[in-house]
C-alpha positions as a Markdown table, in Angstrom:
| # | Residue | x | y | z |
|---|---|---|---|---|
| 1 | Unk | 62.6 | 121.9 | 39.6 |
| 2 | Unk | 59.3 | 121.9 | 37.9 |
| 3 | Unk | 60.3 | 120.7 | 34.2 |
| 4 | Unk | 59.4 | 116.9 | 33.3 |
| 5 | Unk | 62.2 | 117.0 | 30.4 |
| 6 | Unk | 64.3 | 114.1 | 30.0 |
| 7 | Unk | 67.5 | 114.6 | 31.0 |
| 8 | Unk | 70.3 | 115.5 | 28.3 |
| 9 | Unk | 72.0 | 112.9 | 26.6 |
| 10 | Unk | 75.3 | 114.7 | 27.2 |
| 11 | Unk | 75.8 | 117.4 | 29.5 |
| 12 | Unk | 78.0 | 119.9 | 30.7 |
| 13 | Unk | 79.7 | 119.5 | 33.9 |
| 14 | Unk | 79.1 | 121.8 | 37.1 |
| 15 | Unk | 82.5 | 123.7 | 37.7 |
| 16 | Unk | 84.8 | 126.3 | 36.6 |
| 17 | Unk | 85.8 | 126.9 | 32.7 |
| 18 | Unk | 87.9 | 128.5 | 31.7 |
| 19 | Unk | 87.9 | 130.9 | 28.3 |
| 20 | Unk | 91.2 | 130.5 | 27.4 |
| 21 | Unk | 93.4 | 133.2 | 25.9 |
| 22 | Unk | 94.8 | 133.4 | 22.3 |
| 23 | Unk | 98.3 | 133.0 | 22.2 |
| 24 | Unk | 100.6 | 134.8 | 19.1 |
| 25 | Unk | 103.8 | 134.5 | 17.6 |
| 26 | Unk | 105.5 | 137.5 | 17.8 |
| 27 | Unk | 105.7 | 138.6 | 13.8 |
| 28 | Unk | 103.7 | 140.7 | 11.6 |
| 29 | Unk | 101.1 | 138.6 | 11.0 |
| 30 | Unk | 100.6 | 137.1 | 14.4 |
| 31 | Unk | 100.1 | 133.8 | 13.8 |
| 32 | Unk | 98.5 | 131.6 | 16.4 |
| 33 | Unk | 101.3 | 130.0 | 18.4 |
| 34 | Unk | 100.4 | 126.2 | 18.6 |
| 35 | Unk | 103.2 | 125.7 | 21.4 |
| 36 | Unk | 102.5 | 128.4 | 23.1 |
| 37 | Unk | 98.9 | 127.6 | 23.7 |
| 38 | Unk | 99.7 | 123.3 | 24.0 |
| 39 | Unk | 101.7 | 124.7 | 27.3 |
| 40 | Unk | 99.3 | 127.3 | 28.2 |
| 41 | Unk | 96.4 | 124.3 | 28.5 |
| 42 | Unk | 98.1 | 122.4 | 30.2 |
| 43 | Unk | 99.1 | 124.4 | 32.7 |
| 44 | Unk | 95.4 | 125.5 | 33.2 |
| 45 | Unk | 94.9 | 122.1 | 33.4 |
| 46 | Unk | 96.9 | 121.3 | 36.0 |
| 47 | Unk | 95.7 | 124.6 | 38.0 |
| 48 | Unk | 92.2 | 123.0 | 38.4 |
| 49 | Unk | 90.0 | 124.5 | 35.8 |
| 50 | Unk | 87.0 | 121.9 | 34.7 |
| 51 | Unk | 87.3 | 122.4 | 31.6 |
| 52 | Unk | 88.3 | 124.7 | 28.6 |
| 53 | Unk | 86.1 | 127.3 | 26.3 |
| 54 | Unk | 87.7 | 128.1 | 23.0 |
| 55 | Unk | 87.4 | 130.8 | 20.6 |
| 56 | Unk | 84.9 | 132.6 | 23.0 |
| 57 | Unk | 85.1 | 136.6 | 23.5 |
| 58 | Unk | 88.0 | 136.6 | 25.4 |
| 59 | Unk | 90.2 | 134.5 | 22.6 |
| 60 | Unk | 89.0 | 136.9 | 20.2 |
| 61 | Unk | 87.1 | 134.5 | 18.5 |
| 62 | Unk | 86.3 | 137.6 | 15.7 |
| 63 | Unk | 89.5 | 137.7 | 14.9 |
| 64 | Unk | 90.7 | 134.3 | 14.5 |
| 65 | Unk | 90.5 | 132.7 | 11.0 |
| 66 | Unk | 88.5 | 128.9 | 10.9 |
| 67 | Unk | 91.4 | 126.9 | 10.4 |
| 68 | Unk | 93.2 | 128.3 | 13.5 |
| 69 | Unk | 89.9 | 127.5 | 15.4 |
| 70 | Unk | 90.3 | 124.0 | 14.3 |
| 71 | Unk | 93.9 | 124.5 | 15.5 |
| 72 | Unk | 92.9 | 125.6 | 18.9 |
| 73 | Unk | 90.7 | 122.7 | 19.4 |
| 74 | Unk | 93.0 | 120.1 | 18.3 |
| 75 | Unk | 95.7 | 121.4 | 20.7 |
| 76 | Unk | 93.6 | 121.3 | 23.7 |
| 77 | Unk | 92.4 | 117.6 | 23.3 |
| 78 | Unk | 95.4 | 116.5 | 22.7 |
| 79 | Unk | 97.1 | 118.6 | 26.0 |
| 80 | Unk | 94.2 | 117.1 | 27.8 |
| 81 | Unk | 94.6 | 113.6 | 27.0 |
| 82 | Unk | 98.4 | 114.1 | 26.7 |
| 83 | Unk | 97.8 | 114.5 | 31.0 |
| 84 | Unk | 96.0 | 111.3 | 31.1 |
| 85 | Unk | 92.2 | 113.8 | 31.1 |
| 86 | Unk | 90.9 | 112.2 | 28.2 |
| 87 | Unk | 87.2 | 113.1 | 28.9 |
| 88 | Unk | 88.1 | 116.7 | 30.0 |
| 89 | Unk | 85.5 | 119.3 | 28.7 |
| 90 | Unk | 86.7 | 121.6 | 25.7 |
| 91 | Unk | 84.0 | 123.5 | 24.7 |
| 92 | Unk | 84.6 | 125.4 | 21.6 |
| 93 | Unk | 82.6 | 128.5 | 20.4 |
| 94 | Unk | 80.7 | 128.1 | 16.9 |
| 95 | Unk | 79.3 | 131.6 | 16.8 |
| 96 | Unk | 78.3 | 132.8 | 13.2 |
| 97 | Unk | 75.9 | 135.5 | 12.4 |
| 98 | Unk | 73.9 | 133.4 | 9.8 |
| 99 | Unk | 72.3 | 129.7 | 10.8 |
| 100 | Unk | 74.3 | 128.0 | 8.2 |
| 101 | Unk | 77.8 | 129.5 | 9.3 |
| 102 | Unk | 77.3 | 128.7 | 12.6 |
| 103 | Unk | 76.3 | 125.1 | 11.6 |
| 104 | Unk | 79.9 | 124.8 | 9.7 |
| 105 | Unk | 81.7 | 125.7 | 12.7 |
| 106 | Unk | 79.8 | 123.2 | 14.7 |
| 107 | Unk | 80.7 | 121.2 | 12.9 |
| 108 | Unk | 84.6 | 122.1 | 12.4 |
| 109 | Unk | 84.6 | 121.9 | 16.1 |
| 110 | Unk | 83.2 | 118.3 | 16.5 |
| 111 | Unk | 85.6 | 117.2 | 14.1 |
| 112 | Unk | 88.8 | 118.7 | 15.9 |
| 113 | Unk | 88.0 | 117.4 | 19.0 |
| 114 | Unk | 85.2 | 119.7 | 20.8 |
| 115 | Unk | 82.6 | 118.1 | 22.8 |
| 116 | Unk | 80.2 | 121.1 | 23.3 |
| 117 | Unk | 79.6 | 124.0 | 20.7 |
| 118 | Unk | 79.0 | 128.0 | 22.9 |
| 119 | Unk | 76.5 | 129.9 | 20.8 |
| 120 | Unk | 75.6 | 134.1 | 20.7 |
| 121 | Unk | 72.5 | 134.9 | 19.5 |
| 122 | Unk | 72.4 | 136.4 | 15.9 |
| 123 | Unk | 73.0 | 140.2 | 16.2 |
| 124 | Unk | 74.1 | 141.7 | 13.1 |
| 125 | Unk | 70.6 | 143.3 | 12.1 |
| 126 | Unk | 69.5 | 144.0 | 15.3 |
| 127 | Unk | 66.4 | 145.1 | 14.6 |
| 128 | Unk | 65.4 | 142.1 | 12.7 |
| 129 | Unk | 66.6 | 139.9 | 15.5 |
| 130 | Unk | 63.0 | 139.0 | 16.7 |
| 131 | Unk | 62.2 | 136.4 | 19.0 |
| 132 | Unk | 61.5 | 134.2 | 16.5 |
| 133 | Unk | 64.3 | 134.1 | 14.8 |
| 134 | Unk | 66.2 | 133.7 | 18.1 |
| 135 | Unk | 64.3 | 130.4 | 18.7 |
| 136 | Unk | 64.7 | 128.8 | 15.2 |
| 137 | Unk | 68.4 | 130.0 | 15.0 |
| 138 | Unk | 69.5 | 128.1 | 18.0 |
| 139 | Unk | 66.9 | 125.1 | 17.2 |
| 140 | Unk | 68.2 | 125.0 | 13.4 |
| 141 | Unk | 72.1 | 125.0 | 14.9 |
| 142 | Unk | 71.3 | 122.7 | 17.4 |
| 143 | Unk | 69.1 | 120.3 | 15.6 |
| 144 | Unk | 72.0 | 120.0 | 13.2 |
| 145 | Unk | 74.8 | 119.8 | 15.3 |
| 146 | Unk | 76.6 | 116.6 | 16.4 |
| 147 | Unk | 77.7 | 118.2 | 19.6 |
| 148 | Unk | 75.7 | 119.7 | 22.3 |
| 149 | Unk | 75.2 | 123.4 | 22.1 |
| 150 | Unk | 75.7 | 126.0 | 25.0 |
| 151 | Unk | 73.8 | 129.2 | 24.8 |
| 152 | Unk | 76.2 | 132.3 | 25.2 |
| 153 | Unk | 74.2 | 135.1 | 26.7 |
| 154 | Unk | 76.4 | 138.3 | 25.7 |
| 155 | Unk | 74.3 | 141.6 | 24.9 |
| 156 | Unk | 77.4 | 143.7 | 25.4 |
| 157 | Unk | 78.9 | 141.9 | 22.6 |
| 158 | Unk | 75.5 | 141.1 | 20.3 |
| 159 | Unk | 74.1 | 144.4 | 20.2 |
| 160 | Unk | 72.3 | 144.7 | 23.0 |
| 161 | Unk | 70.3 | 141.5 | 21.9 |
| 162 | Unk | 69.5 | 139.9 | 25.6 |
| 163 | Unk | 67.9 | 136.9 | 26.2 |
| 164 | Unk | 65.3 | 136.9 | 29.1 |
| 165 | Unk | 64.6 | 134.2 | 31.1 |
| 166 | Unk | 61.4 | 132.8 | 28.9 |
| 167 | Unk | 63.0 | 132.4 | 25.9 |
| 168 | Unk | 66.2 | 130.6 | 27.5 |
| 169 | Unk | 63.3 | 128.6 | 29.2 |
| 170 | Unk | 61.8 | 127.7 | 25.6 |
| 171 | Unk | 65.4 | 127.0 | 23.9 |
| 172 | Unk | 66.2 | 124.5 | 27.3 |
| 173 | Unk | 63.6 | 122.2 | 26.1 |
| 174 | Unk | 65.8 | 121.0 | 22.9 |
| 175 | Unk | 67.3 | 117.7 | 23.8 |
| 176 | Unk | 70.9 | 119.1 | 22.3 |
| 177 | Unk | 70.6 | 122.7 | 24.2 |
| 178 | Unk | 72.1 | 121.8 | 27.1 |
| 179 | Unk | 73.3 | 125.3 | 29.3 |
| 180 | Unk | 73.7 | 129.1 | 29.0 |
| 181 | Unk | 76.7 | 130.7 | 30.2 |
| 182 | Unk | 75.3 | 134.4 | 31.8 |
| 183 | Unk | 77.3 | 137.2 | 30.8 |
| 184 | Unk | 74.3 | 139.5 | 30.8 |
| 185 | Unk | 75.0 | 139.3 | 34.5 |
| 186 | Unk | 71.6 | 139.0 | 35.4 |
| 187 | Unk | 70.9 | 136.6 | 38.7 |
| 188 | Unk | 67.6 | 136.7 | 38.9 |
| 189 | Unk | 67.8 | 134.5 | 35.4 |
| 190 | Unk | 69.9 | 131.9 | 37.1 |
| 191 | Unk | 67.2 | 131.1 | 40.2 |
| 192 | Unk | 63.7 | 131.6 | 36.9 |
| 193 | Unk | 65.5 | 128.8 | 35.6 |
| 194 | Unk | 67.0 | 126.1 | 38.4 |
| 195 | Unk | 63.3 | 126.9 | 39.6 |
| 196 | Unk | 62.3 | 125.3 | 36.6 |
| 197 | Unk | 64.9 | 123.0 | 35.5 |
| 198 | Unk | 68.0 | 120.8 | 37.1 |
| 199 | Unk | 71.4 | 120.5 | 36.2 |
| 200 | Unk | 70.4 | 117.3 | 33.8 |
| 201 | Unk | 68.0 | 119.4 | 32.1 |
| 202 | Unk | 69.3 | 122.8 | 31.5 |
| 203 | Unk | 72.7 | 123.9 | 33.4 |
| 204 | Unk | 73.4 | 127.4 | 34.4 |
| 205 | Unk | 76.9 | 129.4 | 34.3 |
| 206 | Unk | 77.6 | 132.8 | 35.3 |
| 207 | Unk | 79.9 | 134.6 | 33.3 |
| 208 | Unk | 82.4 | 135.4 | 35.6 |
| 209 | Unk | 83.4 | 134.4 | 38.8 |
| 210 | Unk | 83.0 | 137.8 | 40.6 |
| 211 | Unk | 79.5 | 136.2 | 40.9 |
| 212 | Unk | 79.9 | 132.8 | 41.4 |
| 213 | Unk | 78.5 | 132.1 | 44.5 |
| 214 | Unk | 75.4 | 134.5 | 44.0 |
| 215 | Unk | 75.1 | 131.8 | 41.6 |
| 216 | Unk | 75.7 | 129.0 | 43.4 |
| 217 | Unk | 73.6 | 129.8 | 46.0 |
| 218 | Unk | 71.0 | 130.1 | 42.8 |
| 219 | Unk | 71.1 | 126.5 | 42.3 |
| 220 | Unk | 73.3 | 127.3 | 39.1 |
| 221 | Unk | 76.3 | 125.2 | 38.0 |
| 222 | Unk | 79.1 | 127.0 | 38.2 |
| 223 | Unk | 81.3 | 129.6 | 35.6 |
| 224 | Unk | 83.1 | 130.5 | 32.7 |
| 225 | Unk | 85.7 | 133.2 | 33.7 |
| 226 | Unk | 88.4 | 134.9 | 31.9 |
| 227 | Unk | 90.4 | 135.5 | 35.6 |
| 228 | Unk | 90.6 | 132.1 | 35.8 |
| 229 | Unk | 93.5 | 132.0 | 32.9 |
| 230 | Unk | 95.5 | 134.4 | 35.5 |
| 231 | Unk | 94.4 | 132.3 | 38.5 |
| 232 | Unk | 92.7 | 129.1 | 37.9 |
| 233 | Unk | 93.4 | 127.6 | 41.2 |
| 234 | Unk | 92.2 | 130.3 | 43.0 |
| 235 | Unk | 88.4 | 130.4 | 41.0 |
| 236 | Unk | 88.6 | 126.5 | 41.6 |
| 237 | Unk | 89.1 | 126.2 | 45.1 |
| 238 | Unk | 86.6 | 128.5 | 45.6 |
| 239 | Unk | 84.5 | 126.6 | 43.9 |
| 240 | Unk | 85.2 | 123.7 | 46.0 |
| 241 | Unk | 84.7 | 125.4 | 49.4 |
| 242 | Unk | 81.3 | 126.4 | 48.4 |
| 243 | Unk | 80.3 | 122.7 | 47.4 |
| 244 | Unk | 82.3 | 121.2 | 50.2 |
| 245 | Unk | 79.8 | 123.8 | 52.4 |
| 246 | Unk | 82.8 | 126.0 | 54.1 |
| 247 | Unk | 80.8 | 128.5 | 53.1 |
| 248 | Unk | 82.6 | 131.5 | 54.9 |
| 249 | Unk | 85.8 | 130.5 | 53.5 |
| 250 | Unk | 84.2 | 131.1 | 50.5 |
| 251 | Unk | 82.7 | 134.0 | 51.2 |
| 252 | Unk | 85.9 | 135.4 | 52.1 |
| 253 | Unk | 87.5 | 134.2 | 49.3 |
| 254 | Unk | 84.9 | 135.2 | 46.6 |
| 255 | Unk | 85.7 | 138.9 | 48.0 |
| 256 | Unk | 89.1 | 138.6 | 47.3 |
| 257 | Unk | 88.3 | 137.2 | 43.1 |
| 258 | Unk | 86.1 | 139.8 | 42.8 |
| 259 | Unk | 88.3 | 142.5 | 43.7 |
| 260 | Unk | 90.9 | 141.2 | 41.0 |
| 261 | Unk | 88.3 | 140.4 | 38.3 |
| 262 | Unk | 87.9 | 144.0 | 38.2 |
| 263 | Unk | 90.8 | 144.1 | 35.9 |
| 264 | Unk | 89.3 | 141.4 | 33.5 |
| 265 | Unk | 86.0 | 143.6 | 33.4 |
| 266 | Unk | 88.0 | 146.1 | 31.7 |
| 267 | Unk | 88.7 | 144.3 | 28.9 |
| 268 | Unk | 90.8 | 141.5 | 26.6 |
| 269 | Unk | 93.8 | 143.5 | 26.7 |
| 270 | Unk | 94.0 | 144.3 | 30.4 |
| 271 | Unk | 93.5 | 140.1 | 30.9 |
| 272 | Unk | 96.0 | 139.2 | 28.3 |
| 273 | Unk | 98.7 | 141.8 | 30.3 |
| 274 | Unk | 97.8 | 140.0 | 33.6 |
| 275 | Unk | 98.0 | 136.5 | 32.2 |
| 276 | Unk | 102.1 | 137.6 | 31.1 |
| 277 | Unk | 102.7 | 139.1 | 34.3 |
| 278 | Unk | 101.6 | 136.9 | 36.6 |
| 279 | Unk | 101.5 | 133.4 | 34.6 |
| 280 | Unk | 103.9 | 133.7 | 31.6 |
| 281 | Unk | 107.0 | 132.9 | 33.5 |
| 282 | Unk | 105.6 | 129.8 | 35.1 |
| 283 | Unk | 104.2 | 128.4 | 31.7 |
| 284 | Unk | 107.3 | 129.3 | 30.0 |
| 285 | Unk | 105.8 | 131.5 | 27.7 |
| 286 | Unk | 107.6 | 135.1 | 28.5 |
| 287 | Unk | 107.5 | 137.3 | 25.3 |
| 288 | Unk | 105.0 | 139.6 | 26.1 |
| 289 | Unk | 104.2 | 140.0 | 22.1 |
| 290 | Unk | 102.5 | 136.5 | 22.4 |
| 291 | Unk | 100.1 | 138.0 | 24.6 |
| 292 | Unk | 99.1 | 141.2 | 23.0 |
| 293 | Unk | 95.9 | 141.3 | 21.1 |
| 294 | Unk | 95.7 | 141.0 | 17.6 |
| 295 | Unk | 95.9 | 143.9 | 15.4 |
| 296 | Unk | 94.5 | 146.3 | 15.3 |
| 297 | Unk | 93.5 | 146.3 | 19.3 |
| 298 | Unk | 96.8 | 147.7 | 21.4 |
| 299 | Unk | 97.7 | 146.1 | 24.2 |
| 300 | Unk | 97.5 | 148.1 | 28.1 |
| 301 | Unk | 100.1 | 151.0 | 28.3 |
| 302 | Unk | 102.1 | 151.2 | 31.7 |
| 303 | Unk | 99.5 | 153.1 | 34.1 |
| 304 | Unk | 96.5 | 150.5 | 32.9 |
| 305 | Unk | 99.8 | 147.5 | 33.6 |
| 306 | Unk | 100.1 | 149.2 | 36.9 |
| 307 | Unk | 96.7 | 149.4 | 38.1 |
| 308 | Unk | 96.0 | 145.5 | 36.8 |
| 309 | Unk | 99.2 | 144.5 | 39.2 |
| 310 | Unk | 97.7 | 146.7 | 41.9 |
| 311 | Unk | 94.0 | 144.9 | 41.8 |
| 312 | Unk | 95.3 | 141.3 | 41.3 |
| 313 | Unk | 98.8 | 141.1 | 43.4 |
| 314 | Unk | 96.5 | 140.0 | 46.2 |
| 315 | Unk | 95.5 | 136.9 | 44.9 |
| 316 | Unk | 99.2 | 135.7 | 44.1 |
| 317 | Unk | 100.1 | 134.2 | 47.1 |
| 318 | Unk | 97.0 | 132.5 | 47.7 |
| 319 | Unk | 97.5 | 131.2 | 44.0 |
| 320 | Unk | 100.8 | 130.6 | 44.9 |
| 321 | Unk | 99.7 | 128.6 | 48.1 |
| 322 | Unk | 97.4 | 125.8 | 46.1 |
| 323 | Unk | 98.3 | 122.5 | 44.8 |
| 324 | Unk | 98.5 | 121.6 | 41.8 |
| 325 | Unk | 95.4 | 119.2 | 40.6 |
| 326 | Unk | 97.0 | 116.9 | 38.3 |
């Protein structure tokens, strides 16, 4: 660490999060199904996860409407404190495509409960998105925000728009800019930037957990991954044997996520399928309607269903095997 920044006021903890699913009633209009999604938290909860990232990519934040975001938010605070977690991380994504939009979700999230605010770049004209405007868009959001913000590094999903390593470096020294969650994929950004800053500086996520020791072993902080709403205690206890240094139980066991994670690579709908297989019955949420995507994405026909069981059943057992941690 070569940075002389104070340390954040408030900062993310190392550890696993998980991007939680949206949840629907099964109707027309798919409304978002508040008791679904209260029992769905709690049970990733109690599976391990550190904490929870709302209305990110995999929710389909796009697609969700700002009062159910509010919604969303609300239920998971209250889930957490309901189990006695009353500091738990929910970390709730505020991505706009204009500086003012995203401002009016940060602060619709601080107000329903959200201690940190995830943040895309700007992405819609993408040739105007310079690096200029990168840096005053995320120091405009975060200078007026109330609650820490999280950089979300996503150029699948922003255009192509990719951060590199300087300009993360640049936004880090904000006093309420506080991490990046990588889903560029891109290790070498996660050692150009423990190199330079620590945890209480600038904390650094991978994106998924099929690299989560790579970045580990990078100094970085842990993950946000979507195969942790199908197996959170498995991407948590991985976790744990890296930091508790039983490093090749880890390794092993990193092999074995990043086999199944290949299902979640292939999209929301192939990770919404697996959550109702594998989870539903244990949460007590069975329809398989409350798990489609919203219209008009489809959900997985039967060969895609059949290959997700086929890359994941291996991790059931193990799952299966873990205590619960609350």
């Amino acid at each position: 660490m070569t940075s002389t920044i104070a340390a954040k006021a408030k900062q993310l903890p190392p550890g696993i999060y998980c991007p939680v699913i949206s949840l629907y009633k099964p109707t027309a209009r798919q409304e978002i199904d508040l008791d679904a999604s209260y029992k769905f938290f709690t049970h990733l909860i109690r599976g391990g996860v550190d904490g929870l990232v709302l209305a990110g990519t995999t929710a389909e934040a796009v697609l969700l409407s700002r009062e159910e975001r509010k919604e969303l938010a609300q239920i998971a605070r209250k889930a957490a404190t309901d189990l006695g977690k009353n500091n738990f991380p929910v970390v709730a994504g505020i991505s706009g495509q204009s500086t003012n939009e995203s401002i009016r979700l940060a602060e619709d999230a601080a107000s329903s409960g959200a201690d940190f605010g995830l943040l895309l770049p700007p992405n819609y004209w993408v040739k105007a998105v310079t690096k200029d405007v990168i840096l005053d868009f995320y120091r405009d959001v975060a200078d007026a925000s109330s609650i820490p913000i999280v950089i979300y590094s996503f150029p699948a999903m922003c255009n192509g728009v990719d951060m590199n390593s300087d300009v993360l470096s640049e936004l880090a020294q904000h006093p309420n800019i506080v991490g990046v969650k990588l889903t560029c994929g891109n290790a070498g950004k996660v050692t150009r930037l423990t190199q330079e800053y620590d945890h209480s500086q600038f904390a650094v996520y991978a994106g998924s957990s099929d690299w989560l020791i790579p970045c580990l072993s990078g100094s970085g902080s842990g993950c946000v991954t979507g195969i942790a709403n199908v197996f959170p205690k498995c991407v948590s206890k991985l976790y744990t044997l890296w930091t508790d240094g039983k490093i090749q139980e880890a390794q092993k066991l990193q092999g074995l996520i990043a086999q199944a994670e290949k299902a979640c690579k292939e999209g929301i709908s192939p990770t919404k399928f697996a959550t109702a297989h594998f989870v539903g019955p244990a949460v007590g949420v069975e329809d398989e309607k409350a798990y489609w995507p919203r219209k008009p994405y489809k959900p997985v026909g039967a060969e895609k269903q059949a290959w997700v069981i086929e890359v994941m059943k291996h991790l059931v057992d193990v799952e299966k095997s873990l205590p619960d941690a609350v």
